[in-house]
Residue frames as qw, qx, qy, qz and C-alpha x, y, z in Angstrom:
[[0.387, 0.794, 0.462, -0.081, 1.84, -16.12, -43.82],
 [0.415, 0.199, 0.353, 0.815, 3.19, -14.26, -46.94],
 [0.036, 0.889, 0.178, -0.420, 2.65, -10.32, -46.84],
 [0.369, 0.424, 0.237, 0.792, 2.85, -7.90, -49.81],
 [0.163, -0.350, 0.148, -0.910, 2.96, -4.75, -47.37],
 [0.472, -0.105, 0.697, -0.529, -0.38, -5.97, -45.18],
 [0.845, 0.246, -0.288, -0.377, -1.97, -7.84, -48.17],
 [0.640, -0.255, 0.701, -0.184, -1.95, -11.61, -46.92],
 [0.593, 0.489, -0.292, -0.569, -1.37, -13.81, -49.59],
 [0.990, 0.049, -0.114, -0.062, -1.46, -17.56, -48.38],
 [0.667, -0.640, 0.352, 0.147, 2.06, -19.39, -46.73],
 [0.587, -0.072, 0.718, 0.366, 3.20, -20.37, -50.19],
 [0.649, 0.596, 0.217, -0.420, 1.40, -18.39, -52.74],
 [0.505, 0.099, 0.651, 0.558, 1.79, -19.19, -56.57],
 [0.113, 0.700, -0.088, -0.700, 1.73, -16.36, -58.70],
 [0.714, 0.542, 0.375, 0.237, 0.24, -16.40, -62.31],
 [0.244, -0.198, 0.287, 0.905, 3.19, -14.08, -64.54],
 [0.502, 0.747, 0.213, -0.381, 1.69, -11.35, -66.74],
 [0.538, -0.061, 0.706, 0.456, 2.54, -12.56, -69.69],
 [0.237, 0.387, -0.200, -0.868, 1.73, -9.99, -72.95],
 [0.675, 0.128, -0.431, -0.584, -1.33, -11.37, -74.87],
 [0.299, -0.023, -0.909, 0.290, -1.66, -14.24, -72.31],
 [0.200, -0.200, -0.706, 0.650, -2.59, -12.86, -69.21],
 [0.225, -0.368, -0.234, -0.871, -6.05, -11.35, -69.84],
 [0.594, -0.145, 0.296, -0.733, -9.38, -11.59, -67.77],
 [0.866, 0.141, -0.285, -0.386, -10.29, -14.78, -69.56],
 [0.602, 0.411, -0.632, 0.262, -7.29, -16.24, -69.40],
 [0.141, 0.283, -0.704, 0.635, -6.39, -15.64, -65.49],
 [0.697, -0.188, 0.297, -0.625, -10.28, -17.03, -64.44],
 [0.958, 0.125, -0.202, -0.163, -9.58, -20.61, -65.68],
 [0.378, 0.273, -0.661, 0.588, -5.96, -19.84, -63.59],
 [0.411, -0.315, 0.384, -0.765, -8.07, -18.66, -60.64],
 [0.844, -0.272, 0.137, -0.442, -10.18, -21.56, -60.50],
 [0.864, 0.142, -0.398, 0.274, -7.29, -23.96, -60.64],
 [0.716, -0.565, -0.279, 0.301, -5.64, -22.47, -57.70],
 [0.415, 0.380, -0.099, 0.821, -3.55, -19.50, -58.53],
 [0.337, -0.730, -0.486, 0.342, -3.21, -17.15, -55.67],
 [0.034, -0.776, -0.077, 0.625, -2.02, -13.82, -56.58],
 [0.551, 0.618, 0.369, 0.423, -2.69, -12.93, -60.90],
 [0.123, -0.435, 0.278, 0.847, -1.07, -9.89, -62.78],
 [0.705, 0.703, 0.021, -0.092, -2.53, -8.28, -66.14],
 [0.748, 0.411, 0.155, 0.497, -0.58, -7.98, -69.15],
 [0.310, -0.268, -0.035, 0.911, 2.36, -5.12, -68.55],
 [0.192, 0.955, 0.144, 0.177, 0.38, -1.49, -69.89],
 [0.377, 0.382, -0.010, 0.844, 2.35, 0.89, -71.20],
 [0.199, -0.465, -0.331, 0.797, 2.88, 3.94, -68.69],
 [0.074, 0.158, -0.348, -0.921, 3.01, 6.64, -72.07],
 [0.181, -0.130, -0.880, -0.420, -0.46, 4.61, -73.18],
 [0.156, -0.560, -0.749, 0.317, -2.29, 5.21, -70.08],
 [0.212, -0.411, -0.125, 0.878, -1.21, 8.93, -69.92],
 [0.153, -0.019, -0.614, -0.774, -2.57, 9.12, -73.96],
 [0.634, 0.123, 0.301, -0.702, -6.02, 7.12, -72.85],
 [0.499, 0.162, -0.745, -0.411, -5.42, 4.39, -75.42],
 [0.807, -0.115, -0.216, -0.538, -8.02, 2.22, -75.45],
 [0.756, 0.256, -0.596, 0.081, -5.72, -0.99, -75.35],
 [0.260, 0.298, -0.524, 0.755, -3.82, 0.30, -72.30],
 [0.509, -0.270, 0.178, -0.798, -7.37, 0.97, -70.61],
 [0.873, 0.014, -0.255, -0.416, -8.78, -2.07, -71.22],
 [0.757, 0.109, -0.565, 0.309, -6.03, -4.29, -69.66],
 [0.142, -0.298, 0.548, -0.768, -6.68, -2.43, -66.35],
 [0.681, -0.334, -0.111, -0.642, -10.18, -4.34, -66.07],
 [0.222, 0.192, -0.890, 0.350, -10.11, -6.48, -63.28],
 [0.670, -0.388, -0.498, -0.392, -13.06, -8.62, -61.34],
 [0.430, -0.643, 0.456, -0.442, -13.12, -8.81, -57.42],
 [0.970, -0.227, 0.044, -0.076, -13.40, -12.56, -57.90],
 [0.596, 0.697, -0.326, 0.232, -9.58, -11.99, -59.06],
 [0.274, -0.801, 0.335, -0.413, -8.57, -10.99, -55.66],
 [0.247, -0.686, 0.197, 0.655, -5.45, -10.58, -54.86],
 [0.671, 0.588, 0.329, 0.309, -4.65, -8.88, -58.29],
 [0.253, -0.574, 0.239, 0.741, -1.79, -6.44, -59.49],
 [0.535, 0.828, 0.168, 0.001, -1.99, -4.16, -62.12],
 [0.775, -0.096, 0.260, 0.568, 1.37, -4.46, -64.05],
 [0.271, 0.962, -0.014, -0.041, 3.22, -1.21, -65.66],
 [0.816, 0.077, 0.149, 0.553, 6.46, -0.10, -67.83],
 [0.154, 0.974, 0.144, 0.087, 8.07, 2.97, -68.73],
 [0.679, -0.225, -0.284, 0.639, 11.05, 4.34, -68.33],
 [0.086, 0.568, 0.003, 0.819, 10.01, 8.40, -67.40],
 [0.193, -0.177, -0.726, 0.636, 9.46, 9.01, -63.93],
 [0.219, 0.076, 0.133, -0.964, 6.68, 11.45, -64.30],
 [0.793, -0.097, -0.366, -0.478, 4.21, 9.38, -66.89],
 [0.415, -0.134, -0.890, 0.134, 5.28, 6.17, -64.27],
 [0.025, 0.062, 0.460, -0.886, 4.11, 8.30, -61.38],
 [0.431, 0.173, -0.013, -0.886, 1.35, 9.50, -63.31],
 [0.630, -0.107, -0.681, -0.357, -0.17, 5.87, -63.94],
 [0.080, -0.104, -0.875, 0.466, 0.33, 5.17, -60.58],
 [0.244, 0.311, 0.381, -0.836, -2.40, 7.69, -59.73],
 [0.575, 0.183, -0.396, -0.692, -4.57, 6.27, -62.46],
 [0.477, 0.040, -0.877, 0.052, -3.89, 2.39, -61.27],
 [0.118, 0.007, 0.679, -0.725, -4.63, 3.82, -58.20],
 [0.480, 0.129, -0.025, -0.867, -8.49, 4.47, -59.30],
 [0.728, -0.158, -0.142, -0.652, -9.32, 1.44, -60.07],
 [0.759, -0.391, 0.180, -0.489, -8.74, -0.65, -57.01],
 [0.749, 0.284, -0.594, -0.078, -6.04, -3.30, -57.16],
 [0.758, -0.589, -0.118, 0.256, -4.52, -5.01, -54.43],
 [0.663, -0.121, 0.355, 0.648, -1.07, -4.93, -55.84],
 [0.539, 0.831, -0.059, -0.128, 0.48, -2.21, -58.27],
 [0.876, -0.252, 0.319, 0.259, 3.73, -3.75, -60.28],
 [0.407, 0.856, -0.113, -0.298, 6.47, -2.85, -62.33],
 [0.934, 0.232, 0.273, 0.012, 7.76, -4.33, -64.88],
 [0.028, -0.957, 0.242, 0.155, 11.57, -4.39, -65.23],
 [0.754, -0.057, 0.652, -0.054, 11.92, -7.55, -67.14],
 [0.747, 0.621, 0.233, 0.051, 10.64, -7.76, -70.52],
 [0.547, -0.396, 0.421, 0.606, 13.61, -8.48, -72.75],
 [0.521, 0.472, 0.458, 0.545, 11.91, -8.19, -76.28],
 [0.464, 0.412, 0.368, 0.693, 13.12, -5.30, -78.19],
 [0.015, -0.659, -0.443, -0.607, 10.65, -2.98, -78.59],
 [0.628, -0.717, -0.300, 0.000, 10.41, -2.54, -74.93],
 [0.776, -0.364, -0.031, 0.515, 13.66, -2.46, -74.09],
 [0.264, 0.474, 0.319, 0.777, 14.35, 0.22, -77.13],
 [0.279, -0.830, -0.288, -0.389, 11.96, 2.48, -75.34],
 [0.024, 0.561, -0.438, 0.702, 14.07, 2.41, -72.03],
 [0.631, -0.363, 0.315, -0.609, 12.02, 0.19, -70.19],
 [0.903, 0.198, -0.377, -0.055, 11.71, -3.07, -69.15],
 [0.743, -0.566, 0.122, 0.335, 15.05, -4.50, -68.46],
 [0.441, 0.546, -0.165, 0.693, 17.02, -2.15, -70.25],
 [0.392, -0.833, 0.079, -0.382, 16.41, -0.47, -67.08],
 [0.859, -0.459, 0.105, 0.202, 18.82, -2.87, -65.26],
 [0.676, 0.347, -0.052, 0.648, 21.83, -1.32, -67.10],
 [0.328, 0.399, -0.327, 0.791, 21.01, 1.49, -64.74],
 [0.354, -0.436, -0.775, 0.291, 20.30, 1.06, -61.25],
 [0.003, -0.264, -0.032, 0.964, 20.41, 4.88, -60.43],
 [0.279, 0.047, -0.379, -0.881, 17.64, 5.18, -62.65],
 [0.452, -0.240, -0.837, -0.194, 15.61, 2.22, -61.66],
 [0.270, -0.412, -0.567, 0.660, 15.65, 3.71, -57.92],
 [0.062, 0.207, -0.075, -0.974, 13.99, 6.99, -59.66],
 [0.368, -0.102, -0.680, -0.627, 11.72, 5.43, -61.35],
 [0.417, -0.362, -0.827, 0.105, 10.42, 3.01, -58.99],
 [0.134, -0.444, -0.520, 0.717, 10.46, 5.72, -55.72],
 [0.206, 0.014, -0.074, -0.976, 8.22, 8.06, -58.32],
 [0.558, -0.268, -0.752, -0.226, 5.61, 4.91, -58.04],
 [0.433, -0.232, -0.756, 0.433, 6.03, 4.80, -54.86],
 [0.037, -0.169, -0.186, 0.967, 5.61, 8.57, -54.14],
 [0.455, 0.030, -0.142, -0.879, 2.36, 8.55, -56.19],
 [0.563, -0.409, -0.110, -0.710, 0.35, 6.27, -54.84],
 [0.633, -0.400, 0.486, -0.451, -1.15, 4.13, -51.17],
 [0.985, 0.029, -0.006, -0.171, -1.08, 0.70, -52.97],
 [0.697, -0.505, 0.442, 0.252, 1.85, -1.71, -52.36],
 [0.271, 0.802, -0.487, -0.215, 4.60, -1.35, -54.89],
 [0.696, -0.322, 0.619, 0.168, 6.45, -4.20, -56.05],
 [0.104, 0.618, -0.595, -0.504, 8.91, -4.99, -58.94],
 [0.840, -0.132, 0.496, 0.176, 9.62, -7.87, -61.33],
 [0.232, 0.843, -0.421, -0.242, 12.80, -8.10, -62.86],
 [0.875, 0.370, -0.288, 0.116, 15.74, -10.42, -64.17],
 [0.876, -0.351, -0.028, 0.329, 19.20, -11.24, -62.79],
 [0.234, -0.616, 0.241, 0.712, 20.78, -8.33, -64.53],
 [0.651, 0.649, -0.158, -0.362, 21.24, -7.52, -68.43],
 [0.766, 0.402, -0.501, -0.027, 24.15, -9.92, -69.08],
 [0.833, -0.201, -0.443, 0.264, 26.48, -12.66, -67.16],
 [0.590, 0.011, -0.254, 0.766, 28.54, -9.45, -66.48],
 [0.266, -0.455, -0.079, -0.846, 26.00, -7.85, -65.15],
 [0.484, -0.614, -0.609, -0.136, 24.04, -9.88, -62.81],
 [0.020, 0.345, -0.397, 0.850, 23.06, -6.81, -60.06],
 [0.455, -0.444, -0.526, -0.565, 20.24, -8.39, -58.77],
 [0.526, -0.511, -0.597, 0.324, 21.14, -8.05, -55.33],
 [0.164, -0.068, 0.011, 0.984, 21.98, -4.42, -55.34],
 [0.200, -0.231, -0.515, -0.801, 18.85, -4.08, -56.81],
 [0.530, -0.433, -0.722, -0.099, 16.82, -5.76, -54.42],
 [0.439, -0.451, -0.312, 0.712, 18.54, -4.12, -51.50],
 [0.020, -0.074, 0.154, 0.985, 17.93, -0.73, -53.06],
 [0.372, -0.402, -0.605, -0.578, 14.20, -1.74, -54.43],
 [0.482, -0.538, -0.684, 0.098, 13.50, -2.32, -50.43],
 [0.346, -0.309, -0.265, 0.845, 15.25, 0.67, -49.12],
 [0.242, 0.095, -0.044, -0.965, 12.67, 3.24, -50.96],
 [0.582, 0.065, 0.393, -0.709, 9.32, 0.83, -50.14],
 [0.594, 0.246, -0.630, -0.435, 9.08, -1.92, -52.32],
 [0.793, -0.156, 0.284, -0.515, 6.82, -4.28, -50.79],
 [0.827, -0.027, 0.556, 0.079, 8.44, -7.36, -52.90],
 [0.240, 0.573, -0.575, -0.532, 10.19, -8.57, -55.52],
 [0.931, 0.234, 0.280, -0.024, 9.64, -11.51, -58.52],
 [0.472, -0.581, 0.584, 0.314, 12.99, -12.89, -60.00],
 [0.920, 0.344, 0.095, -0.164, 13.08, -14.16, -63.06],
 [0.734, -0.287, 0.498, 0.362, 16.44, -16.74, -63.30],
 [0.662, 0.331, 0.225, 0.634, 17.76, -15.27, -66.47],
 [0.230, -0.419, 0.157, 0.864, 19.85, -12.22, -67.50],
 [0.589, 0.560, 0.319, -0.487, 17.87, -10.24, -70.30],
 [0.085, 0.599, -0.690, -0.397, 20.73, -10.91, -72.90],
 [0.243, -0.164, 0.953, 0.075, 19.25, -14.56, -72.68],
 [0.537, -0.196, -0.060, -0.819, 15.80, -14.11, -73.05],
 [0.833, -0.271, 0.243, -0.416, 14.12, -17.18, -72.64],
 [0.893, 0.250, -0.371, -0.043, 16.70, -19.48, -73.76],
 [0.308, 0.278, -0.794, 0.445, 18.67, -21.92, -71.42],
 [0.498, -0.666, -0.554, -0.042, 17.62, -22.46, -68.14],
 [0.227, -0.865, -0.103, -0.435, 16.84, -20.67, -65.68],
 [0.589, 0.139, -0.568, 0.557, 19.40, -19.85, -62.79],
 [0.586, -0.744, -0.283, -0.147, 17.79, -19.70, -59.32],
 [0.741, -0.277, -0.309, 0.529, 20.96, -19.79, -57.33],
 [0.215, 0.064, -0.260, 0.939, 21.30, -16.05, -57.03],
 [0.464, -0.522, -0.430, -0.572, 17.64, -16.15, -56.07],
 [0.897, -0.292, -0.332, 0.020, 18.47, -18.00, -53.77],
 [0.555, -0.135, -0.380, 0.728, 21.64, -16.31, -52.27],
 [0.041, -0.389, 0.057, -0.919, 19.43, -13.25, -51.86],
 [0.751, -0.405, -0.505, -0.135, 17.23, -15.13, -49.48],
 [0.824, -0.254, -0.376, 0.339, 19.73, -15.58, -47.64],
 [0.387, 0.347, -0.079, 0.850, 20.70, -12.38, -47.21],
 [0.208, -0.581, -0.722, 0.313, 19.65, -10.97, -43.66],
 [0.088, 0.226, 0.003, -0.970, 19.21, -7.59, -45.04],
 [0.520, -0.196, -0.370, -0.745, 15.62, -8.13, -47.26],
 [0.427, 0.144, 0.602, -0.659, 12.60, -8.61, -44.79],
 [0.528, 0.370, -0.318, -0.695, 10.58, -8.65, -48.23],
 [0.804, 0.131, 0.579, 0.017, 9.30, -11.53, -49.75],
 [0.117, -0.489, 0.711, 0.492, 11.22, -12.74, -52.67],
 [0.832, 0.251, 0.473, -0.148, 9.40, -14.99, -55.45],
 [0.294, -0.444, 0.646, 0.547, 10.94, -16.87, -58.24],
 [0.588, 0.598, -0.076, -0.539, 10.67, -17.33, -62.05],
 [0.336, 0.630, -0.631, -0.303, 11.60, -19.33, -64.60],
 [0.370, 0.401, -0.781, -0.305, 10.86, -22.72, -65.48],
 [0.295, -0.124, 0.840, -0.438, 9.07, -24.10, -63.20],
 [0.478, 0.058, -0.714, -0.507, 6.90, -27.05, -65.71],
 [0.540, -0.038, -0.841, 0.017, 6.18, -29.46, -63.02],
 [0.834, -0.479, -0.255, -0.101, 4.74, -30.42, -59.45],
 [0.829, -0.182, 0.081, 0.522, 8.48, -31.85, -58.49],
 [0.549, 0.275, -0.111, 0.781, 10.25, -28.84, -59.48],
 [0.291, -0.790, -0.011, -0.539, 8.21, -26.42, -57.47],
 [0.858, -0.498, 0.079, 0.098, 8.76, -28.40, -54.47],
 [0.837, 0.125, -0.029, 0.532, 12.27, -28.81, -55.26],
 [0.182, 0.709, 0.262, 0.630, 12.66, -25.32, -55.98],
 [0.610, -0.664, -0.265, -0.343, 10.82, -24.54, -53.15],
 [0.869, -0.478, -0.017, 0.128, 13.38, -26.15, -50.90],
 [0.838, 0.260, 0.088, 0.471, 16.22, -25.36, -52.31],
 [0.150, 0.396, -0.045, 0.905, 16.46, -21.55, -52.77],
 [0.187, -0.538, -0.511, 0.644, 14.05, -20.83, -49.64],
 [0.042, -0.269, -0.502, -0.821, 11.84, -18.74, -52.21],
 [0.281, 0.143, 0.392, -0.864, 8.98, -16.73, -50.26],
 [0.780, 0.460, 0.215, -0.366, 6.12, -18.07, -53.68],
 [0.532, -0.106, 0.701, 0.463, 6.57, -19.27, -56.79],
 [0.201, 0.658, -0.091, -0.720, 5.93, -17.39, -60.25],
 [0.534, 0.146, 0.797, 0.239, 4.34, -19.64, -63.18],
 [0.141, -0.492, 0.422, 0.748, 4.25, -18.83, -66.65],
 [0.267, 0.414, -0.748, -0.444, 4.50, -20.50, -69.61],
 [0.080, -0.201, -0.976, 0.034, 3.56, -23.96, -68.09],
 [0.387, 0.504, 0.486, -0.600, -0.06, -22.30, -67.54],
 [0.442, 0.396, -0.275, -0.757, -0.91, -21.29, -71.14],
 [0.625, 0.101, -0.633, -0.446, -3.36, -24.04, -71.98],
 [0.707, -0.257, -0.654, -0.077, -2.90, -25.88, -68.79],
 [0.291, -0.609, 0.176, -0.716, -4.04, -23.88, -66.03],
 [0.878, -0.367, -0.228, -0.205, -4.40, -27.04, -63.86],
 [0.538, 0.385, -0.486, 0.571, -0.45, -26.80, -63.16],
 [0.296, -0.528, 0.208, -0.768, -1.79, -24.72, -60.17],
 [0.887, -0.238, 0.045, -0.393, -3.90, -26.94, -58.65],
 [0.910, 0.194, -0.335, 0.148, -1.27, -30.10, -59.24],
 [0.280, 0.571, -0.359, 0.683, 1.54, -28.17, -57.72],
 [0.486, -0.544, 0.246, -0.638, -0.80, -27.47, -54.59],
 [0.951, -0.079, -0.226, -0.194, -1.84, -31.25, -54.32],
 [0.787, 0.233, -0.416, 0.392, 1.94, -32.62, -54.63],
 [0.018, 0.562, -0.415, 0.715, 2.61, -30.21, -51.77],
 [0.637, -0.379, 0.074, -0.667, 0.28, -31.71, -49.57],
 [0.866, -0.226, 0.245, -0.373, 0.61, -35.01, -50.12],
 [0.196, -0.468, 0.794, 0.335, 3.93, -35.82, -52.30],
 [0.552, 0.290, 0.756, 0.198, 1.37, -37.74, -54.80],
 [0.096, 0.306, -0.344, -0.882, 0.89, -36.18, -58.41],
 [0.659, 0.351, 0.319, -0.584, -3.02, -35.46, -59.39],
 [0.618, 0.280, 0.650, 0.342, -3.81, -37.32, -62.67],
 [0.091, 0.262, 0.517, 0.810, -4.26, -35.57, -66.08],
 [0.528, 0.336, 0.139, -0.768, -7.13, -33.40, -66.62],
 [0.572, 0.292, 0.763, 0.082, -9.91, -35.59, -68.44],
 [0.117, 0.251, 0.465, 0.841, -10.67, -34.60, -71.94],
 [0.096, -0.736, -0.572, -0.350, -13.72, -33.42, -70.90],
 [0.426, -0.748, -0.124, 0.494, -12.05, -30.79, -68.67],
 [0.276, -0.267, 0.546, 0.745, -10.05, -30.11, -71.23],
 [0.082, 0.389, 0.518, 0.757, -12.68, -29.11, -73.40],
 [0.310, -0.814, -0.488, 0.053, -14.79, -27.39, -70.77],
 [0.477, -0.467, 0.031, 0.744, -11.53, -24.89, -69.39],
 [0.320, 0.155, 0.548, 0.757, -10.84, -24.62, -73.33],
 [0.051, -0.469, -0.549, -0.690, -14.62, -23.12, -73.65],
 [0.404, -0.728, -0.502, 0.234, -14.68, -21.34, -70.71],
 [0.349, -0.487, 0.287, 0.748, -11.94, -19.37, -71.73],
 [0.325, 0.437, 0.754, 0.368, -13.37, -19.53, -75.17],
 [0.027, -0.800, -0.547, -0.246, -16.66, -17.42, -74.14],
 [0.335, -0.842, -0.232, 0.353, -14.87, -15.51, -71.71],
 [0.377, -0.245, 0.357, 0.819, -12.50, -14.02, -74.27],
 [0.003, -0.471, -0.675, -0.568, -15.55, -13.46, -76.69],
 [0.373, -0.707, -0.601, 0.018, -17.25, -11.47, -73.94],
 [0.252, -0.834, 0.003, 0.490, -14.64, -9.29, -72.92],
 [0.486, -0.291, 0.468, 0.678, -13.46, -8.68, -76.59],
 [0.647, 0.403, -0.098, -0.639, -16.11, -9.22, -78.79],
 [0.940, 0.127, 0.313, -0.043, -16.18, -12.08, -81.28],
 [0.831, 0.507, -0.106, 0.204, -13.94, -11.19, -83.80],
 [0.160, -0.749, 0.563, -0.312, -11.20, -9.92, -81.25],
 [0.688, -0.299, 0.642, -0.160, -11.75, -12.91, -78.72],
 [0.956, 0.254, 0.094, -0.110, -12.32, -15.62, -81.68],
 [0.494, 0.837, -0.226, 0.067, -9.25, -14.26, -82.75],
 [0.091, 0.773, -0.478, 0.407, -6.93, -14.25, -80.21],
 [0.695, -0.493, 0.465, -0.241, -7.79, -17.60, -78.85],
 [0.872, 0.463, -0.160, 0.013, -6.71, -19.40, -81.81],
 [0.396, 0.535, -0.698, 0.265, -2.89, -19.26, -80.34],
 [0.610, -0.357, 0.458, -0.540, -4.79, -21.28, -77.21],
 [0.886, 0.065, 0.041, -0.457, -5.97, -24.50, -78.69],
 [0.846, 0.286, -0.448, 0.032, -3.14, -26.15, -79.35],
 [0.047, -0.341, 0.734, -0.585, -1.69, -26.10, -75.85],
 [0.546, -0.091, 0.451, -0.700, -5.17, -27.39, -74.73],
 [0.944, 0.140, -0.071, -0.289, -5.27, -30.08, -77.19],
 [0.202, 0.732, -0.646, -0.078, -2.04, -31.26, -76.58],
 [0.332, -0.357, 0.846, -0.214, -1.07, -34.91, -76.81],
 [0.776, 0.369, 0.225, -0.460, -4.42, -35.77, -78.43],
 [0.646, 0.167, 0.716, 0.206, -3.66, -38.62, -81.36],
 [0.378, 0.367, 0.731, 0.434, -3.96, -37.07, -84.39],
 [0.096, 0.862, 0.405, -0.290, -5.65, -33.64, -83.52],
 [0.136, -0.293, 0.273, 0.906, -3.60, -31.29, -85.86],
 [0.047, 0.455, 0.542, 0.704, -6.61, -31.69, -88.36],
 [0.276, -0.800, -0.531, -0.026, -9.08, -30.43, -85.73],
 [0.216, -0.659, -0.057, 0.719, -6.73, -28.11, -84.14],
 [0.129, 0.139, 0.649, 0.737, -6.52, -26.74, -88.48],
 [0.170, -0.656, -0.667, -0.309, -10.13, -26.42, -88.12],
 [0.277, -0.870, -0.383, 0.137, -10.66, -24.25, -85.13],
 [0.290, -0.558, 0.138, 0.765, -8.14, -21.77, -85.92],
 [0.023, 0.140, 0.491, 0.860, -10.03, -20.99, -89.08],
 [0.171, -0.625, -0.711, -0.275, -13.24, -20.80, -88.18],
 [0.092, 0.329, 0.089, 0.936, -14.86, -17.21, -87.36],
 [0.518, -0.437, 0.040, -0.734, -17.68, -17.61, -84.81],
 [0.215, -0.440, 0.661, -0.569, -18.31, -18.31, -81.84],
 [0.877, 0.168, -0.047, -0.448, -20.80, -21.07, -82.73],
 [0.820, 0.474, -0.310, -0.077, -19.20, -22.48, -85.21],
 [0.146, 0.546, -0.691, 0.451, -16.00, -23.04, -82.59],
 [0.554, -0.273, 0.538, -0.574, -18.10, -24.13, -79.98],
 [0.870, 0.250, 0.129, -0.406, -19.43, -27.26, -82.30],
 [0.593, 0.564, -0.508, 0.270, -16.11, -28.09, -83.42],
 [0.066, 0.514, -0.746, 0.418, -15.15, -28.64, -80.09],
 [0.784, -0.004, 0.532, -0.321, -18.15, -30.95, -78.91],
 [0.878, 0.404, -0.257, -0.026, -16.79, -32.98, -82.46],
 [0.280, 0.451, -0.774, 0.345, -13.33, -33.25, -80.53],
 [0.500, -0.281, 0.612, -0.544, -14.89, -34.39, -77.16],
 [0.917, 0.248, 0.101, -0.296, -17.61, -36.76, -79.26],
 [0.724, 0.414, -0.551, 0.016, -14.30, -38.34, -81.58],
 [0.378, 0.348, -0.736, 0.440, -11.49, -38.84, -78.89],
 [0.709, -0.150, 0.372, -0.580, -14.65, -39.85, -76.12],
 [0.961, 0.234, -0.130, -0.064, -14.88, -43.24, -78.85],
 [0.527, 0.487, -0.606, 0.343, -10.97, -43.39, -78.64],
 [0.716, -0.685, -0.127, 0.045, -11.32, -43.44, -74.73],
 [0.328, 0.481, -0.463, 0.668, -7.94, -41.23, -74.81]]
C-alpha cells in the first residue's frame, strides 16, 4: 500500500496532473469515475490567495466524492507560501502540493515554478515554510532540473524528504524543454533506487497508453503513475490502464455513446460550476479531443464551438450521436 504521510492511496495509484485550465471540478469527475485515484486542482497562485482573488478561490473548491484530493500551489515568497498553506489548510484536502514545475514563462518570470530549480537553497525555504504552516501532508512536483546541465533532481528529492515532504511527482523533462521530446524516466528511476528516499516517488511524462504504464511501471520501479495530457478528452485512459494491469488484455474503445455522455457530463458540470457563459466557454477547447477520430466531424466540431448555450450544445450533440449512430462508427 502507497502512503502520502498516513493517507493510503491504493498499491499503484494513478494520479490525474493539475494541469492549468484542465484540471477543474468538472473535468477531474469524468477522471474520477474512470478510475483515477489521487486528482490535483489547477496550480493557484500563492500572491492570489493572500489578495482573495476570486479565480484563486474558486479553484480551491473541492467535493468529498474527489477523495483523495490535493490542493496545488506556486510562489516563490516564503511567507505568502506559508500563508496559503494556512488557508489550504481550511478547506480540508487530503493532500497540499507544490508546484515546482511549470515551465511557461509567466510563472517562471515570477520566481516560481521551476525557475525555482536553479536554486535549491531556496526551494528548501520555501517548501519547509509549507511545511511549518500547516498538519496536511506536503508534497512537491517538479522536473529533472532547469537544463541538461542542470538535472538536480536527486539532491532535490533527498533534501525535499529531509524537511517532511511526504512525496514527490517527477516530471521526465528539464524545464528548458518544456514539453518537447520525450520524456526521460531514467533518473526517475535511479532515484528509486536510491536507499536513502523512504517516500514514494511518482512519474510524469508521456505516459499515452495501457503498455507504457506497465512498461514504465516495471522499468523505473515508480511508487504511481502521473497522467496528463492523455486524459484531456479521454478520461477512460484510467480505467484502460487499470484493466491491462490486471489482465494484460486492452479494454476496447469507448462507444460513441460514451463518448457523448462523458462529453455532456462534463459539459453540465462545467456550466454549473461556472455559469453558462464561463463553462460554455471554456469547454469549447474539450470537444475536439472527445470527438476524435470521428469521419468527418470537423463540421460538427465548427458548430459546437460557436454556439452559446447550453441547450443549443446539448442538441448538437444528440445530432452527432443520431449521424455517426447511422454510420455505425
Amino acid at each position: 500500500m502507497v502512503r502520502i504521510g498516513t493517507l493510503e492511496v491504493g498499491d499503484f495509484p494513478l494520479l490525474l496532473a493539475p494541469m492549468e485550465d484542465v484540471s477543474d471540478p468538472p473535468f477531474r469527475a469524468v477522471c474520477k469515475d474512470n478510475g483515477a485515484d489521487v486528482m490535483y486542482t489547477e496550480f493557484i497562485s500563492s500572491e492570489g490567495l493572500i489578495r482573495d482573488a476570486v479565480k484563486s478561490t474558486q479553484k480551491m473548491d473541492i467535493w468529498d466524492y474527489e477523495r483523495p484530493i490535493g490542493i496545488q500551489i506556486f510562489g516563490g515568497d516564503e511567507e505568502a507560501l506559508a500563508h496559503s498553506g494556512r488557508i489550504i489548510e481550511t478547506r480540508n484536502p487530503d493532500i497540499l502540493d507544490i508546484n515546482f514545475g511549470c515551465p511557461v514563462k509567466k510563472v517562471v518570470c515570477k520566481g516560481a515554478g521551476a525557475a525555482v530549480l536553479k536554486d535549491i537553497d531556496l526551494m528548501v525555504r520555501l517548501t519547509n515554510a509549507v511545511v511549518r504552516s500547516t498538519n496536511l501532508p506536503v508534497t512537491i512536483k517538479t522536473r529533472l532540473g532547469w537544463d541538461d546541465a542542470h538535472k538536480n533532481i536527486e539532491e532535490v528529492v533527498e533534501r525535499m524528504q529531509d524537511i517532511g515532504v511526504k512525496a514527490v511527482t517527477i516530471h521526465g523533462r528539464t524545464r528548458t524543454q518544456l514539453y518537447k521530446g520525450e520524456a526521460d524516466w531514467a533518473l526517475i528511476g535511479k532515484i528509486k533506487e536510491n536507499a536513502r528516499i523512504t517516500i514514494p516517488v511518482f512519474g510524469n511524462g508521456d505516459i499515452d497508453s495501457p503498455q507504457k504504464a506497465l512498461e514504465y511501471k516495471n522499468r523505473y520501479g515508480v511508487d504511481g503513475i502521473m497522467i496528463g495530457r492523455a486524459a484531456i478528452g479521454y478520461p477512460w485512459i484510467f480505467r484502460e490502464v487499470k484493466h491491462y494491469f490486471a489482465t494484460g488484455e486492452v479494454l476496447p474503445l469507448p462507444t460513441l455513446e460514451e463518448r457523448i455522455a462523458v462529453c455532456l457530463k462534463h459539459l453540465r458540470g462545467s456550466v454549473k460550476w461556472k455559469g453558462e457563459k464561463v463553462g460554455v466557454l471554456e469547454m469549447r477547447r474539450h470537444y475536439a479531443s472527445y470527438l476524435k477520430g470521428l469521419p468527418g466531424v470537423k463540421e460538427f466540431r465548427n458548430k459546437l464551438v460557436h454556439l452559446d448555450f447550453l441547450t443549443d450544445i446539448e442538441e448538437e450533440l444528440a445530432a452527432v450521436k443520431e449521424h455517426y449512430a447511422s454510420l455505425e462508427v
